[in-house]
BALOBA-1460 file (C-alpha; in Angstrom, 3 decimals):
// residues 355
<rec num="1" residu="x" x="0.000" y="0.000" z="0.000"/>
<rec num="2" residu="x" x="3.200" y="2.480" z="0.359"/>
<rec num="3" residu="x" x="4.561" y="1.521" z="-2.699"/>
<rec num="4" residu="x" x="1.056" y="2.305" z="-4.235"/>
<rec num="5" residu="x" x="1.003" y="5.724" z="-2.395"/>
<rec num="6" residu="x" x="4.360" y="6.335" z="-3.441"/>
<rec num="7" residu="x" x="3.619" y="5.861" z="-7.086"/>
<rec num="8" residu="x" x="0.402" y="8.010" z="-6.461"/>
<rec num="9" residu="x" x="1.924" y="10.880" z="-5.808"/>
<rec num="10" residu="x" x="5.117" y="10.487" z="-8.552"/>
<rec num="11" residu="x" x="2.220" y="10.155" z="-11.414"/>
<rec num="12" residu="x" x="0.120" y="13.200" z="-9.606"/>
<rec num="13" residu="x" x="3.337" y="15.024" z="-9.945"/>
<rec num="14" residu="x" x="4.269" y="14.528" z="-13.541"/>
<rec num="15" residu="x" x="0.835" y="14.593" z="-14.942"/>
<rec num="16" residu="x" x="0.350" y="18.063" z="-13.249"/>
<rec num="17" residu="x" x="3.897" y="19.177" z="-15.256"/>
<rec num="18" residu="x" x="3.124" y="18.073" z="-18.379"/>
<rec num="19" residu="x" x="-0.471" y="19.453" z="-17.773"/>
<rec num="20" residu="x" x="1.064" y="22.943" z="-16.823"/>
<rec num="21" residu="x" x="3.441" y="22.702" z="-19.800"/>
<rec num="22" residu="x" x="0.666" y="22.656" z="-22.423"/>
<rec num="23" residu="x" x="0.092" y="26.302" z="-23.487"/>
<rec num="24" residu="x" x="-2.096" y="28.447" z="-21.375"/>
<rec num="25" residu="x" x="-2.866" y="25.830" z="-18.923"/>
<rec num="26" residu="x" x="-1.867" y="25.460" z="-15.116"/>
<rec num="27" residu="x" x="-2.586" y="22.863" z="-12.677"/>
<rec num="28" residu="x" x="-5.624" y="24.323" z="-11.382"/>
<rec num="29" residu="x" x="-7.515" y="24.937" z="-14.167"/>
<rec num="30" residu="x" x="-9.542" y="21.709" z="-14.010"/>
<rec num="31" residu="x" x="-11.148" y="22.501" z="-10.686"/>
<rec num="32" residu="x" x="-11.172" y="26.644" z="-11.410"/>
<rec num="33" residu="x" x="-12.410" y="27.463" z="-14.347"/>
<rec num="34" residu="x" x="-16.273" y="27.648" z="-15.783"/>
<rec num="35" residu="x" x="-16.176" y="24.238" z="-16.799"/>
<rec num="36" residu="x" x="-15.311" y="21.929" z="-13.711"/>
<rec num="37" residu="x" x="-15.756" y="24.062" z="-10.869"/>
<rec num="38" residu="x" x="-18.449" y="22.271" z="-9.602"/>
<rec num="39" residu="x" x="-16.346" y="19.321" z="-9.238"/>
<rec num="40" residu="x" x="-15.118" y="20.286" z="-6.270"/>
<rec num="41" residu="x" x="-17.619" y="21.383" z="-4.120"/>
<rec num="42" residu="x" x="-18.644" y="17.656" z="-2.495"/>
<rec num="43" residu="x" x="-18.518" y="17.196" z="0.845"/>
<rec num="44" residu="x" x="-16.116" y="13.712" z="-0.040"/>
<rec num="45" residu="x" x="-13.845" y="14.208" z="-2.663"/>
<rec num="46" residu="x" x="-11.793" y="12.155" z="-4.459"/>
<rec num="47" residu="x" x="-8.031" y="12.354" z="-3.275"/>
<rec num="48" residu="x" x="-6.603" y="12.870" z="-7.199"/>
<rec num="49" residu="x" x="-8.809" y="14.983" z="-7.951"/>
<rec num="50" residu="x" x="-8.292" y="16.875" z="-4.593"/>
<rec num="51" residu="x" x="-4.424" y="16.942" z="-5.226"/>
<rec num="52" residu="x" x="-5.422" y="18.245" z="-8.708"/>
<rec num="53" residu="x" x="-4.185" y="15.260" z="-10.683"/>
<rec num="54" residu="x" x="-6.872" y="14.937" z="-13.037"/>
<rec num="55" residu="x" x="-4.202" y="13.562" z="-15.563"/>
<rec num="56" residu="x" x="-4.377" y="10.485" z="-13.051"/>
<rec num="57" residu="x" x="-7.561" y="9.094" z="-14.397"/>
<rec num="58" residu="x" x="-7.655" y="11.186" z="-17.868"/>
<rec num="59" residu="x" x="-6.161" y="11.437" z="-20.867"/>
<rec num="60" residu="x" x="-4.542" y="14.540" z="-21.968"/>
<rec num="61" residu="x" x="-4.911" y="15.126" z="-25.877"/>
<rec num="62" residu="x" x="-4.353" y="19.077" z="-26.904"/>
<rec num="63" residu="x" x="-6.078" y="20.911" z="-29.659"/>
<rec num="64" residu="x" x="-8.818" y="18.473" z="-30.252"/>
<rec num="65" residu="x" x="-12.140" y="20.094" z="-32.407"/>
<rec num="66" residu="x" x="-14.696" y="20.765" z="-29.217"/>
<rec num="67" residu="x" x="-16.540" y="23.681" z="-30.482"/>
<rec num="68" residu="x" x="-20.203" y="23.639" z="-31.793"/>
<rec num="69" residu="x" x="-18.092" y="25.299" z="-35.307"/>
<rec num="70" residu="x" x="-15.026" y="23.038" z="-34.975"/>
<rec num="71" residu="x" x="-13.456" y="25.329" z="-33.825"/>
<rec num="72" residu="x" x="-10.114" y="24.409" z="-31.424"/>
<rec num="73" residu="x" x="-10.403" y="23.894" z="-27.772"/>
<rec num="74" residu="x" x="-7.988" y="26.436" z="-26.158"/>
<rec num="75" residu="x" x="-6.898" y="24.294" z="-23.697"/>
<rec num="76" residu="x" x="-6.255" y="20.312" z="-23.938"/>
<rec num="77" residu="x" x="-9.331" y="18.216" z="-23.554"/>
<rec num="78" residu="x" x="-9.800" y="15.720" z="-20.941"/>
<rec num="79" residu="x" x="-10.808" y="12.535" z="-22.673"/>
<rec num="80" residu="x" x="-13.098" y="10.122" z="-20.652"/>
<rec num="81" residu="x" x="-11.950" y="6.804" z="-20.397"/>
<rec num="82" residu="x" x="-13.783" y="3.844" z="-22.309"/>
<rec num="83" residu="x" x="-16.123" y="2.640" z="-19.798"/>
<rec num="84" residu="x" x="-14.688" y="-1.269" z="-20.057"/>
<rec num="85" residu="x" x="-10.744" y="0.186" z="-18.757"/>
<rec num="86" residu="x" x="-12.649" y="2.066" z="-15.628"/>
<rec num="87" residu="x" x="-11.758" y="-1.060" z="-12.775"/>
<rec num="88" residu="x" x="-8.052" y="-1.104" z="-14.424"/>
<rec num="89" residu="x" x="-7.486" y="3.004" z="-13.813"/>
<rec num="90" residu="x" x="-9.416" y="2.113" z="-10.421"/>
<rec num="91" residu="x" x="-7.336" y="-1.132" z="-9.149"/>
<rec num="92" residu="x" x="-3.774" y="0.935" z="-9.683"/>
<rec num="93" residu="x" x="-4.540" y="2.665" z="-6.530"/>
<rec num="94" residu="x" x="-7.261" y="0.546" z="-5.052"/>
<rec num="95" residu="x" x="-5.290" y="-2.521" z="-5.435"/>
<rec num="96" residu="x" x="-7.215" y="-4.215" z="-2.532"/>
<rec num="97" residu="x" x="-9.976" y="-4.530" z="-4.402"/>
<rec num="98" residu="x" x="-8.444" y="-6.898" z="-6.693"/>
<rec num="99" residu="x" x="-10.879" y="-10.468" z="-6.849"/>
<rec num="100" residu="x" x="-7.512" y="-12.459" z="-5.807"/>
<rec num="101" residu="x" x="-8.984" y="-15.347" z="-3.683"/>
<rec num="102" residu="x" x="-12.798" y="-14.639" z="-3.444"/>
<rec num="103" residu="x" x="-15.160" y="-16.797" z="-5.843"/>
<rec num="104" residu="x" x="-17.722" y="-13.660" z="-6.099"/>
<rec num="105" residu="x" x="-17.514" y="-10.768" z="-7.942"/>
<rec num="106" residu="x" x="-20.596" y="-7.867" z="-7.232"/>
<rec num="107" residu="x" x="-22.316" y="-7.906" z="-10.373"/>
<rec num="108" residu="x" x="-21.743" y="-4.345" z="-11.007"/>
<rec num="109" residu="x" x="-18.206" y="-4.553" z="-10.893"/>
<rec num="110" residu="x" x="-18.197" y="-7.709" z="-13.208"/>
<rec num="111" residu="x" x="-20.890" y="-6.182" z="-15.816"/>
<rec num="112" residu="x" x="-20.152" y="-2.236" z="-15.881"/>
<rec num="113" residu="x" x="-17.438" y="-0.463" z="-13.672"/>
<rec num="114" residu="x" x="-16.999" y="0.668" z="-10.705"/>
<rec num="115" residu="x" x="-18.612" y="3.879" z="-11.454"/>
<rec num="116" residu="x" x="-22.368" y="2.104" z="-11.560"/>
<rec num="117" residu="x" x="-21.689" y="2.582" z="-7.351"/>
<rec num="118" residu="x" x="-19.177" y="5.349" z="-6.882"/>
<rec num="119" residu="x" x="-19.115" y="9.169" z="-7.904"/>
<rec num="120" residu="x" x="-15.249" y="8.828" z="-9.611"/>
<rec num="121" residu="x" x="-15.063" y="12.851" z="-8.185"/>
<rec num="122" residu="x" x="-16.923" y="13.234" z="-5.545"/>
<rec num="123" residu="x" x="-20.014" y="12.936" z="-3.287"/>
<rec num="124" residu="x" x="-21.885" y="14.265" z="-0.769"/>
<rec num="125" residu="x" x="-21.669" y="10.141" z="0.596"/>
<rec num="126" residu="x" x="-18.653" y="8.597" z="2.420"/>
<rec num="127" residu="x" x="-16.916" y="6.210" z="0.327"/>
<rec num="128" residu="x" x="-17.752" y="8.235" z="-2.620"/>
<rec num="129" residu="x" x="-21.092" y="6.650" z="-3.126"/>
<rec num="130" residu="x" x="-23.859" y="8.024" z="-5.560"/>
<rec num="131" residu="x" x="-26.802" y="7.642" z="-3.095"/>
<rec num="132" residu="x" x="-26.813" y="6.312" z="0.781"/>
<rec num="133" residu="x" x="-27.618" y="2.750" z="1.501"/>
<rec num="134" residu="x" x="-30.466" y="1.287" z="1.292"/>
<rec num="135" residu="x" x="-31.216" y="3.569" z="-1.484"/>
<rec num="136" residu="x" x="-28.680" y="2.684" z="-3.663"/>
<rec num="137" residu="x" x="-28.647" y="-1.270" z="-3.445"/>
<rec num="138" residu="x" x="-32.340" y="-1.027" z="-4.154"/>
<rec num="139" residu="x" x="-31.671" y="0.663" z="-7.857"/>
<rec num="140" residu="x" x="-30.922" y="-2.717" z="-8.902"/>
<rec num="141" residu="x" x="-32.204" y="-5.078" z="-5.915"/>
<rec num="142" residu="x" x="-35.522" y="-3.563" z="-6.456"/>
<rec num="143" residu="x" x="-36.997" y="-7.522" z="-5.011"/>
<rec num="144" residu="x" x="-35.609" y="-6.160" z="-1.711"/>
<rec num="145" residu="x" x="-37.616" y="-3.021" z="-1.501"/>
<rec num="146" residu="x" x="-39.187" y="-3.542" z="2.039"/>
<rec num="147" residu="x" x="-41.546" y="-0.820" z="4.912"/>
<rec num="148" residu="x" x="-39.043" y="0.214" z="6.417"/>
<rec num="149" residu="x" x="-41.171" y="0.318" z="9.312"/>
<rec num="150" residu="x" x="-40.686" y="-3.827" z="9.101"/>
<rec num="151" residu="x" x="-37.257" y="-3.839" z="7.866"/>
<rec num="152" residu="x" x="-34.604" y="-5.570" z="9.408"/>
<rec num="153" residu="x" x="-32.450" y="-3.629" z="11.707"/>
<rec num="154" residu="x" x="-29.185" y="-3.869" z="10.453"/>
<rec num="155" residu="x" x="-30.571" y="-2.502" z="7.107"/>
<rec num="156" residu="x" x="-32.474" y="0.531" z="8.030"/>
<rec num="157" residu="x" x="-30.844" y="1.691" z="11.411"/>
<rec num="158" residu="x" x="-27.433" y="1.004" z="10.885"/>
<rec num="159" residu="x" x="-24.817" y="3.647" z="8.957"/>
<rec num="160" residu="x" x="-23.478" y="0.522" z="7.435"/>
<rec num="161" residu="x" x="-26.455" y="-0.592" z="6.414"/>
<rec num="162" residu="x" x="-26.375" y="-3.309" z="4.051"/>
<rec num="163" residu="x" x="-22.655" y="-4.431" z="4.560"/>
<rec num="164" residu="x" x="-23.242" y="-5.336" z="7.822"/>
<rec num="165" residu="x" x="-23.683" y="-8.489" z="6.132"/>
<rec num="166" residu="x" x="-22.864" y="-8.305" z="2.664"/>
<rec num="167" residu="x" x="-19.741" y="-7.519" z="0.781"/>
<rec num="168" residu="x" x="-19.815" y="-4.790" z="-1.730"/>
<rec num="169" residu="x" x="-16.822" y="-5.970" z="-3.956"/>
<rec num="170" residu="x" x="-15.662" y="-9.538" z="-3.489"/>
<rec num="171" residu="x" x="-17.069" y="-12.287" z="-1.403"/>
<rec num="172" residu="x" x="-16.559" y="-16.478" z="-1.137"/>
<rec num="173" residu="x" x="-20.668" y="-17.001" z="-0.244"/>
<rec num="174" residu="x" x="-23.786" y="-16.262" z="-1.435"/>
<rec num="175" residu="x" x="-25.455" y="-14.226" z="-2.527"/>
<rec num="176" residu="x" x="-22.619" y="-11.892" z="-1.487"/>
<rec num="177" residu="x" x="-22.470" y="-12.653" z="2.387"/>
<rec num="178" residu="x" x="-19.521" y="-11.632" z="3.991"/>
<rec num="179" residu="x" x="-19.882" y="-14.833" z="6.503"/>
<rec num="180" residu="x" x="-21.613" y="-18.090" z="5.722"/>
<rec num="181" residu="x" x="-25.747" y="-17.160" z="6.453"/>
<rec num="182" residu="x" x="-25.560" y="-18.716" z="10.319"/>
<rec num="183" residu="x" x="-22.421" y="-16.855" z="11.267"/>
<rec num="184" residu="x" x="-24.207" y="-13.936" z="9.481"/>
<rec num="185" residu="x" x="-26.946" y="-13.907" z="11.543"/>
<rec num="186" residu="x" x="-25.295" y="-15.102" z="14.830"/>
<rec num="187" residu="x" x="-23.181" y="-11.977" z="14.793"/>
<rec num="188" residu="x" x="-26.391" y="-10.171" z="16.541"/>
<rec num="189" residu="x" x="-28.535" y="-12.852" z="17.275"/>
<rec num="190" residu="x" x="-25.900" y="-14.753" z="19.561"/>
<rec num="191" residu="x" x="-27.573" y="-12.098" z="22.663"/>
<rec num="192" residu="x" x="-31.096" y="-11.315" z="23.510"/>
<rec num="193" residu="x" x="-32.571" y="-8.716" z="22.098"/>
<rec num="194" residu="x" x="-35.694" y="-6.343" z="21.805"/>
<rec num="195" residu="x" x="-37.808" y="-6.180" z="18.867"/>
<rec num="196" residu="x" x="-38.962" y="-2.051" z="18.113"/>
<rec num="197" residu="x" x="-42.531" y="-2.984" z="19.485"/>
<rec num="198" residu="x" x="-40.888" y="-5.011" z="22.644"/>
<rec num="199" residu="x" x="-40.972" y="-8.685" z="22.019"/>
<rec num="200" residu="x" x="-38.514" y="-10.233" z="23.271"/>
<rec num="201" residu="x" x="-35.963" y="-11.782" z="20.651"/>
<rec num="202" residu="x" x="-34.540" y="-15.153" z="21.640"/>
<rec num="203" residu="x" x="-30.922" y="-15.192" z="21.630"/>
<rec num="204" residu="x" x="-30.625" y="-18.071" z="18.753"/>
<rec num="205" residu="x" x="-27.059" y="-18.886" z="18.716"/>
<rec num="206" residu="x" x="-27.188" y="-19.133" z="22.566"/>
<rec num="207" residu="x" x="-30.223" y="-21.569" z="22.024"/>
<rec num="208" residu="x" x="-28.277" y="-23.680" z="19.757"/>
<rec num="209" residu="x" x="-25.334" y="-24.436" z="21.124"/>
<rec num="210" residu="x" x="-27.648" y="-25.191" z="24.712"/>
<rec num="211" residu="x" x="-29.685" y="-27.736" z="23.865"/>
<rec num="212" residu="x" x="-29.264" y="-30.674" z="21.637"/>
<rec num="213" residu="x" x="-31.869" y="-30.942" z="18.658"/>
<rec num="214" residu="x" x="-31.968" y="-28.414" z="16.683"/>
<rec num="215" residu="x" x="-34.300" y="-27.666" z="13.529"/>
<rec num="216" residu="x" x="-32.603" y="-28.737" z="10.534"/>
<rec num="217" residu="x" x="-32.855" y="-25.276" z="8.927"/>
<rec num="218" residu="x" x="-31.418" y="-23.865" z="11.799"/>
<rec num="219" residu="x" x="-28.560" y="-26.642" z="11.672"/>
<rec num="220" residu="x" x="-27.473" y="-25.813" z="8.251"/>
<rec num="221" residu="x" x="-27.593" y="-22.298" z="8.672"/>
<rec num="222" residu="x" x="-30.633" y="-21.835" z="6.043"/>
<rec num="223" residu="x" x="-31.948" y="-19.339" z="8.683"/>
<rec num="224" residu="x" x="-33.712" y="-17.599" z="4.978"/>
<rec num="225" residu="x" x="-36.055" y="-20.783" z="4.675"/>
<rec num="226" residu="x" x="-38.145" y="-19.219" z="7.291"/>
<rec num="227" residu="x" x="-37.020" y="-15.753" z="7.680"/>
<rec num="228" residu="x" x="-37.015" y="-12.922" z="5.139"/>
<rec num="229" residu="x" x="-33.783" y="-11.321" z="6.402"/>
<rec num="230" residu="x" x="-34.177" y="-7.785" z="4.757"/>
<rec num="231" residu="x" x="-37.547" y="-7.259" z="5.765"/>
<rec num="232" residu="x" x="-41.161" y="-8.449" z="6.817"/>
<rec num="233" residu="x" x="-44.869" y="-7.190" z="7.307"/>
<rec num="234" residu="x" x="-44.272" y="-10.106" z="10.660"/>
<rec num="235" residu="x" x="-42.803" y="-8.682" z="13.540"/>
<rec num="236" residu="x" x="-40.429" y="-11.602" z="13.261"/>
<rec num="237" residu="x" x="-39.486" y="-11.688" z="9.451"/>
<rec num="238" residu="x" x="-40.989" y="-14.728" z="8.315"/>
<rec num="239" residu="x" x="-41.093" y="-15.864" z="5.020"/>
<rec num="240" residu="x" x="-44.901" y="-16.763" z="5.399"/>
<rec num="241" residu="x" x="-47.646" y="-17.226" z="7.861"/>
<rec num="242" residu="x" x="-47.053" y="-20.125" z="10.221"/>
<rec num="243" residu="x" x="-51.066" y="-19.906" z="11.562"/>
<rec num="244" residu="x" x="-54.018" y="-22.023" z="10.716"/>
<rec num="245" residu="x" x="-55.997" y="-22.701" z="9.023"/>
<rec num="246" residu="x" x="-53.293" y="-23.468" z="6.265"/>
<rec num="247" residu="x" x="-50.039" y="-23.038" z="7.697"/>
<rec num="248" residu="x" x="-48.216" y="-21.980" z="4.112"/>
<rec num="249" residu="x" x="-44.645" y="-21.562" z="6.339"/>
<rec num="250" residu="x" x="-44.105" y="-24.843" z="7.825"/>
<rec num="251" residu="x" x="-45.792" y="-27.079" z="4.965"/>
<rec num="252" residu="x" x="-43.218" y="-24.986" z="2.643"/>
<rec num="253" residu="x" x="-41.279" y="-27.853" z="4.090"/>
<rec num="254" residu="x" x="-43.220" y="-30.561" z="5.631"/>
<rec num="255" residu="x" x="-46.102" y="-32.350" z="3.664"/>
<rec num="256" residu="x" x="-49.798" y="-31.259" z="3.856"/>
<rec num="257" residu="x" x="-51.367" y="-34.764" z="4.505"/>
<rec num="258" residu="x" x="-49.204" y="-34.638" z="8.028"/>
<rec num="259" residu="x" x="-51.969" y="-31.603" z="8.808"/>
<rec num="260" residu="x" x="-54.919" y="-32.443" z="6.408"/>
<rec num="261" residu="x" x="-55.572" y="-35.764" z="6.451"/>
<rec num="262" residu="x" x="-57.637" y="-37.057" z="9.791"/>
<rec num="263" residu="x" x="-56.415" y="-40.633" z="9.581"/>
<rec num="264" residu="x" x="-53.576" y="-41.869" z="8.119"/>
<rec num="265" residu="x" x="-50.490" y="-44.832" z="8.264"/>
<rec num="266" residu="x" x="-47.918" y="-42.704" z="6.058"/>
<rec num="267" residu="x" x="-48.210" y="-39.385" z="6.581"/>
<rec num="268" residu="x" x="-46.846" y="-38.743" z="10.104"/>
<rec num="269" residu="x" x="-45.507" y="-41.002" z="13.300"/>
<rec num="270" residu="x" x="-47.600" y="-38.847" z="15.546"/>
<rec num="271" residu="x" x="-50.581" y="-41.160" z="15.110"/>
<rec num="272" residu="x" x="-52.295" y="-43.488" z="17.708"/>
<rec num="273" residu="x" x="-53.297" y="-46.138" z="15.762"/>
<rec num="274" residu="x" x="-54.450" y="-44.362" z="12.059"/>
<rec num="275" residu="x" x="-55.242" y="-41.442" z="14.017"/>
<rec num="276" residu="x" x="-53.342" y="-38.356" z="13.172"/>
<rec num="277" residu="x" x="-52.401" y="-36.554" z="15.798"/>
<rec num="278" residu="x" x="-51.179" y="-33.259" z="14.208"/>
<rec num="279" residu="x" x="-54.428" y="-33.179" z="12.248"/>
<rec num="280" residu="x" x="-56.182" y="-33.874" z="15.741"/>
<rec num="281" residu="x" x="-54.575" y="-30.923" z="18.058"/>
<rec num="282" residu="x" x="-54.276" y="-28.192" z="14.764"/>
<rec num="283" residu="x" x="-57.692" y="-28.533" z="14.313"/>
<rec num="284" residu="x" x="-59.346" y="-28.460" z="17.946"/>
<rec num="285" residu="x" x="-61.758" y="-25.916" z="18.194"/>
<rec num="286" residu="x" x="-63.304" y="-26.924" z="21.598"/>
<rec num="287" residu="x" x="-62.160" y="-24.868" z="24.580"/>
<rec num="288" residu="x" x="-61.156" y="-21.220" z="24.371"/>
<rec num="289" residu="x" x="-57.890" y="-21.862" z="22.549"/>
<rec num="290" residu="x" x="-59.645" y="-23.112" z="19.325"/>
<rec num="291" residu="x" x="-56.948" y="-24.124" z="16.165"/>
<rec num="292" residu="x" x="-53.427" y="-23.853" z="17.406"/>
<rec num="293" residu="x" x="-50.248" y="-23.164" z="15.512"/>
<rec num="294" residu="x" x="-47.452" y="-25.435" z="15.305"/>
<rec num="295" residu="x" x="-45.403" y="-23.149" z="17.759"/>
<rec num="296" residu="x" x="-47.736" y="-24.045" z="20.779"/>
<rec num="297" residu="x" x="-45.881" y="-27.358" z="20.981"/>
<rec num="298" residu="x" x="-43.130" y="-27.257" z="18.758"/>
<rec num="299" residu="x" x="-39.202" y="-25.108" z="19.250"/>
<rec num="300" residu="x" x="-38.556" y="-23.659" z="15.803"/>
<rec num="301" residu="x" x="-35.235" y="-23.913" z="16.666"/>
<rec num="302" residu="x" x="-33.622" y="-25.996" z="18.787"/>
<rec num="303" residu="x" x="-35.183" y="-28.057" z="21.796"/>
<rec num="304" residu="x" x="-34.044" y="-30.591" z="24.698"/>
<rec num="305" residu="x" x="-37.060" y="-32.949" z="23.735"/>
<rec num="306" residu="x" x="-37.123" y="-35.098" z="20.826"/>
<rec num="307" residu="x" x="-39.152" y="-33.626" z="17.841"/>
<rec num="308" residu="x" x="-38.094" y="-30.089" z="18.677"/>
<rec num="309" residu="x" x="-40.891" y="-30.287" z="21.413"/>
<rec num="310" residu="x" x="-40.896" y="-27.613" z="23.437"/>
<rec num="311" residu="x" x="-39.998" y="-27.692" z="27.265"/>
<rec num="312" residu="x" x="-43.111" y="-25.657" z="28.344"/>
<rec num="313" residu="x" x="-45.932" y="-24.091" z="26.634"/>
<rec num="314" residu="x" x="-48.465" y="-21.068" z="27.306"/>
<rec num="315" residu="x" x="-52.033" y="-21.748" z="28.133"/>
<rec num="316" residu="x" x="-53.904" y="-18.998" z="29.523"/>
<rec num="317" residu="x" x="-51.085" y="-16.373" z="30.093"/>
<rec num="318" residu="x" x="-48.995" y="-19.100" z="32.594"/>
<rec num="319" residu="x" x="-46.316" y="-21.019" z="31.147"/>
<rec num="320" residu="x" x="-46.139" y="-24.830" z="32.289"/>
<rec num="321" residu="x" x="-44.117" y="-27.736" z="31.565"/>
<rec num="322" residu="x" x="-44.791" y="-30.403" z="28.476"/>
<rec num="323" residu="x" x="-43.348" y="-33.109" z="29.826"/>
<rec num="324" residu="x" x="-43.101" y="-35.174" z="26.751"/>
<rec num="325" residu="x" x="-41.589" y="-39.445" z="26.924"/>
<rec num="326" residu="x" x="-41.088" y="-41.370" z="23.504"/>
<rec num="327" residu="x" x="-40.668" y="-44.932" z="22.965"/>
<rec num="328" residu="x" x="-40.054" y="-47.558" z="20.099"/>
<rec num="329" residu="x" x="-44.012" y="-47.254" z="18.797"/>
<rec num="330" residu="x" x="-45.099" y="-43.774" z="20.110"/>
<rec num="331" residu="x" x="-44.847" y="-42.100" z="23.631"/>
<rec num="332" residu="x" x="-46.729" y="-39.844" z="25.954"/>
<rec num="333" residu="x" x="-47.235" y="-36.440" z="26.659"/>
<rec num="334" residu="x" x="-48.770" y="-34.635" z="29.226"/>
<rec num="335" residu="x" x="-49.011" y="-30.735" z="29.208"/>
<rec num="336" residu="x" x="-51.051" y="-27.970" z="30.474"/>
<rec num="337" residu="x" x="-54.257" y="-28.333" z="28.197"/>
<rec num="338" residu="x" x="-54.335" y="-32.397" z="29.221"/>
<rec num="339" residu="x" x="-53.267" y="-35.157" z="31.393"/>
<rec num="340" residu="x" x="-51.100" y="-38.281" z="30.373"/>
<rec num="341" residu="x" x="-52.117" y="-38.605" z="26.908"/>
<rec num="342" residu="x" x="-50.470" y="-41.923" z="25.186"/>
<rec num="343" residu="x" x="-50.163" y="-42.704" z="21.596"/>
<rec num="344" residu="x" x="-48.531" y="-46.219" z="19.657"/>
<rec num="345" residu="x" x="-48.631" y="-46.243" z="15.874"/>
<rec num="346" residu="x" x="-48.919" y="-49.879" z="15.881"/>
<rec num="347" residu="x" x="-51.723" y="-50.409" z="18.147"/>
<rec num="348" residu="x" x="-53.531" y="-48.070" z="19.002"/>
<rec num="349" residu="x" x="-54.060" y="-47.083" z="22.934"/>
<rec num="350" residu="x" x="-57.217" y="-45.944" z="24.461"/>
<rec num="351" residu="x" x="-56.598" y="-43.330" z="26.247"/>
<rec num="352" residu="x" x="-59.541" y="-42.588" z="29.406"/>
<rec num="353" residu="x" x="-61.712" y="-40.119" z="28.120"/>
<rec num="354" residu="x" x="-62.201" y="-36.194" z="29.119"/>
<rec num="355" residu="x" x="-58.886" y="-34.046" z="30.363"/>
């Protein structure tokens, strides 16, 4: 990066001779005359074109035809550069953002130039940028356009915005991450949080590493099957609705018949006999609880009980143990909204009737 520096300021220094040695043209006549002197006035400018090396970027060519008549310019022209040589001007002093080991190159980058994201001199943006994130990722990502009143935090209330979890140049995982998606998300969601509206947001990667069975989503770090992780009308950014009466979220995944069919020797092991159990406690409507979502028994991301069932459930504002037993056939369960309740796939067990 010295070197680079170094080399910086030689080729500021000669351009800004030859520049001066052209007839009737100093080094500050880029930046000062009625042409360009609104190049300068950002609140972030770029650092040649602040040490008035213009000649850095441009080509010098003198006495080229400008005029509406043909007639001479009076003072050599700047030529653009050719759109397609933009990332090689770029790289010789930004040579960090050479691809080098990553897999992924930013689309921009790959398909344009680095101008598509960056003012080449200047901006009223850090980091030279045409617009502020979101804004500006959402020119193209226009799919990602979310209410910001349900958009994820990192996004919408961070000055990084965006890069908090993607890379803007280079990156080895998709789309763009600069972690794989569970270390992603585990950089906030290791610690408990508070949602804007109060909820309290479980601390997942705590919750993982605790207890032993975790969702297999969860496991392989496809947190996005579930959650939409730029944004959400659901307070918790899920993909769909995980509530009855159709539960499009968790049959995105698991089979319909395990929830539609009343009896059944296929479709799920939580049967008694051919009775379907799921099918059997999703669709209760007696009692004051009525149909219940899959969440009222069931961790959606890790658990100590088999079958991601929870430890304890809510019924009636008071949370009380599920104390939950599985064997070779079935098991029991007993929680707050019933007693022992046994089930055996193979034959099925009558259970005494009421509570």
């Amino acid at each position: 990066m010295i070197r680079c520096l170094f080399l910086f300021s030689c080729v500021v220094m000669i351009q800004c001779h030859l520049l001066a040695a052209e007839k009737g043209v100093n080094k500050t006549t880029c930046t000062t005359s009625s042409c360009h002197d609104n190049l300068s006035k950002f609140a972030h400018i770029h650092r040649p074109l602040k040490a008035d090396g213009c000649t850095v970027c441009h080509q010098v060519k003198a006495g080229v035809k400008t005029g509406a008549n043909g007639e001479k310019a009076n003072h050599p022209q700047l030529i653009k550069i050719e759109r397609k040589n933009v990332n090689k001007t770029c790289i010789v002093c930004h040579d960090d953002k050479v691809q080098g080991k990553f897999k992924l190159i930013h689309g921009p980058i790959e398909k344009n130039s680095c101008v598509e994201c960056h003012n080449p001199h200047g901006s009223e943006n850090e980091k030279l940028l045409k617009q502020k994130m979101p804004e500006l990722c959402i020119k193209c990502h226009e799919s990602k356009q979310t209410v910001i009143d349900f958009g994820h935090g990192p996004i919408y209330k961070s000055k990084k915005s965006c890069l908090n979890c993607h890379a803007s140049h280079f990156a080895n995982h998709q789309p763009m991450l600069q972690f794989p998606v569970k270390e992603a998300c585990f950089q906030c969601h290791d610690k408990e949080q508070k949602s804007p509206k109060g909820a309290t947001i479980t601390a997942v990667g705590q919750t993982m590493k605790s207890r032993k069975v975790h969702h297999k989503p969860a496991e392989e770090g496809k947190c996005s099957k579930c959650h939409d992780p730029h944004g959400s009308q659901d307070e918790a950014f899920l993909m769909d609705d995980p509530m009855p009466p159709k539960y499009p979220l968790c049959v995105s995944c698991h089979k319909k018949p395990m929830i539609e069919e009343q009896t059944t020797s296929t479709a799920t092991q939580f049967r008694n006999g051919t009775t379907n159990l799921h099918y059997l406690h999703l669709n209760n409507t007696t009692g004051k609880t009525g149909p219940r979502s899959c969440f009222i028994c069931h961790e959606p991301h890790a658990s100590n009980q088999p079958h991601l069932i929870r430890d304890q459930m809510e019924e009636f504002g008071v949370m009380a143990p599920i104390q939950y037993r599985q064997n070779e056939n079935g098991g029991s369960c007993a929680a707050a909204c019933h007693g022992v309740k046994t089930y055996d796939r193979v034959k099925e067990f009558q259970n005494p009737k009421g509570r």
